[in-house]
C-alpha positions as CSV (number, residue, x, y, z in Angstrom):
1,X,0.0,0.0,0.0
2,X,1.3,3.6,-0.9
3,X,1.0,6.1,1.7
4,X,-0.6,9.3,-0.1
5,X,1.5,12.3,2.2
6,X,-0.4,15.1,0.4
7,X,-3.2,16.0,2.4
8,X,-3.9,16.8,6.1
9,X,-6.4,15.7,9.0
10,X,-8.9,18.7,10.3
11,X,-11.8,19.0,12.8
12,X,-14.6,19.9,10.5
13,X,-16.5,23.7,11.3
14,X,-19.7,24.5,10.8
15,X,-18.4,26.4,7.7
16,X,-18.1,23.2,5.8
17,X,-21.6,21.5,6.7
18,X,-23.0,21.5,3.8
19,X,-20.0,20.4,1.6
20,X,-19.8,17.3,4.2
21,X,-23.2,17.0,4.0
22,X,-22.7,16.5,0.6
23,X,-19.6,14.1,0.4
24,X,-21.0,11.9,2.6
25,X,-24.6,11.2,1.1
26,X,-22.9,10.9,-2.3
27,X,-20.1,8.4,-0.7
28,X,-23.3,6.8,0.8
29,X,-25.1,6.5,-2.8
30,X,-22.4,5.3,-4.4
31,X,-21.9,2.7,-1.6
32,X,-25.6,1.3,-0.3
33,X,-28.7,0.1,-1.9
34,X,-31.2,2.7,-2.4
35,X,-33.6,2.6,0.3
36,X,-30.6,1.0,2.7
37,X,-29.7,4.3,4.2
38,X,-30.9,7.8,5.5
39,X,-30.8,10.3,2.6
40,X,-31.6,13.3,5.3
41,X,-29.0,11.9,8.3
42,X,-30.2,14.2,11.7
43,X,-26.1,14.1,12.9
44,X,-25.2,16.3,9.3
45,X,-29.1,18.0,9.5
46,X,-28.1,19.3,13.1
47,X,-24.2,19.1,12.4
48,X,-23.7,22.3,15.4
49,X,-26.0,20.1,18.0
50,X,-24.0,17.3,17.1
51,X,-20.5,17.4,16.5
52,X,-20.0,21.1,17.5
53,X,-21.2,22.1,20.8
54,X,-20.4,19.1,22.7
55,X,-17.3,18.6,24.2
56,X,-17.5,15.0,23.5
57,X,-18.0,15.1,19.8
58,X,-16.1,15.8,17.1
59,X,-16.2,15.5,13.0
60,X,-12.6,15.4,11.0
61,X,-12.1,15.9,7.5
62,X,-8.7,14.9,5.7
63,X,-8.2,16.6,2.3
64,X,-5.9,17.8,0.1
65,X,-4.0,20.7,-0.7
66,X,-6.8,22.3,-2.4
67,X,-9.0,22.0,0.4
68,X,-10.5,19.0,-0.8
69,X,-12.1,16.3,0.8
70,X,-10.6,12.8,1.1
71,X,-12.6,11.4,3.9
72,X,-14.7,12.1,6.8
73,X,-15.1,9.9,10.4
74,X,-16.5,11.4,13.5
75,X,-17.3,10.6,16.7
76,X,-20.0,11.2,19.4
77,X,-21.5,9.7,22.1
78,X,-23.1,6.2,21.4
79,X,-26.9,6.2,22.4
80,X,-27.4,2.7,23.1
81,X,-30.3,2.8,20.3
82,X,-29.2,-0.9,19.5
83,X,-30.5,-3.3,22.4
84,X,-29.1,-6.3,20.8
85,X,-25.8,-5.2,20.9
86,X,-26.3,-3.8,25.1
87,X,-25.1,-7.3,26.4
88,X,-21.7,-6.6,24.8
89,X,-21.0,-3.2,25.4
90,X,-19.2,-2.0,28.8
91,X,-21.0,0.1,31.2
92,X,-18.5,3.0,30.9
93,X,-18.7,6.0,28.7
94,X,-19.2,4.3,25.1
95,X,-18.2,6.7,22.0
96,X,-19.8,5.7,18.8
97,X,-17.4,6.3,15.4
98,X,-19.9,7.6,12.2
99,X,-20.0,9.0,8.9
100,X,-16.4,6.9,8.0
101,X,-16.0,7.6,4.5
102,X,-13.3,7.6,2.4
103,X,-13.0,9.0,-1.6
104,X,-12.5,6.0,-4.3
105,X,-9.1,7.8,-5.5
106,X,-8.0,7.6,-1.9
107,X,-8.8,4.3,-0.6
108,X,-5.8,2.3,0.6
109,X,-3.5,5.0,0.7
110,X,-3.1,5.6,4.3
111,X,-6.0,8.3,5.1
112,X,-8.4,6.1,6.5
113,X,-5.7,4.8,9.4
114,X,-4.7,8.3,10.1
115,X,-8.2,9.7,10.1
116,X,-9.2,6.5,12.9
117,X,-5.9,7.2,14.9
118,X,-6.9,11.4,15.0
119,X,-10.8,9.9,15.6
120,X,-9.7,7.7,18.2
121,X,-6.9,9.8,20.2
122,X,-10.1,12.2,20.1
123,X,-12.5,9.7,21.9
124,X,-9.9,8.3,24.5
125,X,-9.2,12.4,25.5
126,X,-12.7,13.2,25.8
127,X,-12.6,10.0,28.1
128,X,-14.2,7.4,26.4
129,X,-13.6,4.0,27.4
130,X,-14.6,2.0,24.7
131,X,-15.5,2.7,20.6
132,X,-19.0,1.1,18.8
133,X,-19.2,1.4,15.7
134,X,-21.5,-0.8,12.9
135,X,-20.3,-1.4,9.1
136,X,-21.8,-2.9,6.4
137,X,-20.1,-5.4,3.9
138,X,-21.5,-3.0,0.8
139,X,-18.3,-0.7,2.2
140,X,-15.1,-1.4,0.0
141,X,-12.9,-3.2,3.0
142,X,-14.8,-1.7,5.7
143,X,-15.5,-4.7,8.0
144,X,-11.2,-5.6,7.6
145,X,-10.3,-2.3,8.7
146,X,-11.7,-2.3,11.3
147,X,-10.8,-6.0,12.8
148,X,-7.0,-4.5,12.3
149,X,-7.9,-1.8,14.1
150,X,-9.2,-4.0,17.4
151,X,-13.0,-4.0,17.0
152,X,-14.3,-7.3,17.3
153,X,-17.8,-8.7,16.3
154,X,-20.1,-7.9,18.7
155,X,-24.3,-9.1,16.7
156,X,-24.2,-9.6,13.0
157,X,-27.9,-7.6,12.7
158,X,-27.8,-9.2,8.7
159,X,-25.5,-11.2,6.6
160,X,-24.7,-7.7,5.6
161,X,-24.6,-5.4,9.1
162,X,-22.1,-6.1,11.6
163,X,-22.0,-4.4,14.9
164,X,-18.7,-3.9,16.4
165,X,-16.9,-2.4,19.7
166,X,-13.4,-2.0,21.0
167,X,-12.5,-1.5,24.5
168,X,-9.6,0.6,25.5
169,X,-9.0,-0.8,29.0
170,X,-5.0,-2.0,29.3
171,X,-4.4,-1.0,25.8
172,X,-2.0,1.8,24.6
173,X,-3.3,4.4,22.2
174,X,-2.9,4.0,17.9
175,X,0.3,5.5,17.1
């Protein structure tokens, strides 16, 4: 794998909403089945409420040189909307990782890693103790990723949703 060195990770402003809004739901077309996925997400309608206010949320961008975007991942608390996935989940403060995207052209170049590694050093600062985070197989090397990254299988909701968590307990920090 090449590692692209031309671009740079950012936390998002409320600036760039709507161009976010905009990568990710075409990221998310290209990606899903129509009818598989939110094509009004309430996180990107309400992107101030949720990934700007709180101290405990957060939205990165990498992009280029030109300002454009590469890839997006954020992270904000996790709601425990899932209750099949509550028997596996700690009791501590749980952050959830979302809207983990990355541009065709710069797929397996090295942005995703370094957009998880700001995304994570983010969540274990803002004191979570442990990451959830589902993925579908329709994602281009998604459900890989993130076993090398630590998360492990927590329900398979479909043969095509996984839901996954990583605890931090004992474990040093992604360099």
């Amino acid at each position: 794998m090449e590692q692209r060195t031309d671009y740079r990770i950012i936390r998002a402003d409320l600036e760039r909403s709507a161009e976010i809004k905009g990568f990710v739901l075409a990221m998310m077309s290209a990606l899903y089945p129509i009818g598989s996925y939110d094509a009004n997400p309430q996180d990107l309608t309400f992107f101030e409420e949720v990934y700007i206010r709180p101290a405990n949320a957060c939205f990165f961008l990498a992009e280029d040189g030109k300002g454009r975007m590469l890839g997006t991942a954020a992270v904000r608390p996790y709601d425990r909307r899932f209750p099949e996935v509550e028997p596996f989940i700690g009791n501590g403060p749980v952050c959830e990782i979302v809207k983990f995207y990355i541009h065709p052209a710069s797929r397996r170049q090295g942005v995703g890693g370094r957009l998880y590694a700001e995304a994570e050093r983010f969540a274990r600062e803002a004191g979570f103790t442990e990451s959830y985070l589902h993925t579908s197989l329709y994602l281009p090397g998604g459900y890989p990723f993130w076993q090398s990254r630590g998360y492990g299988e927590r329900y398979w909701e479909s043969e095509q949703l996984v839901h996954m968590s990583k605890s931090w307990d004992n474990e040093s920090m992604e360099k």
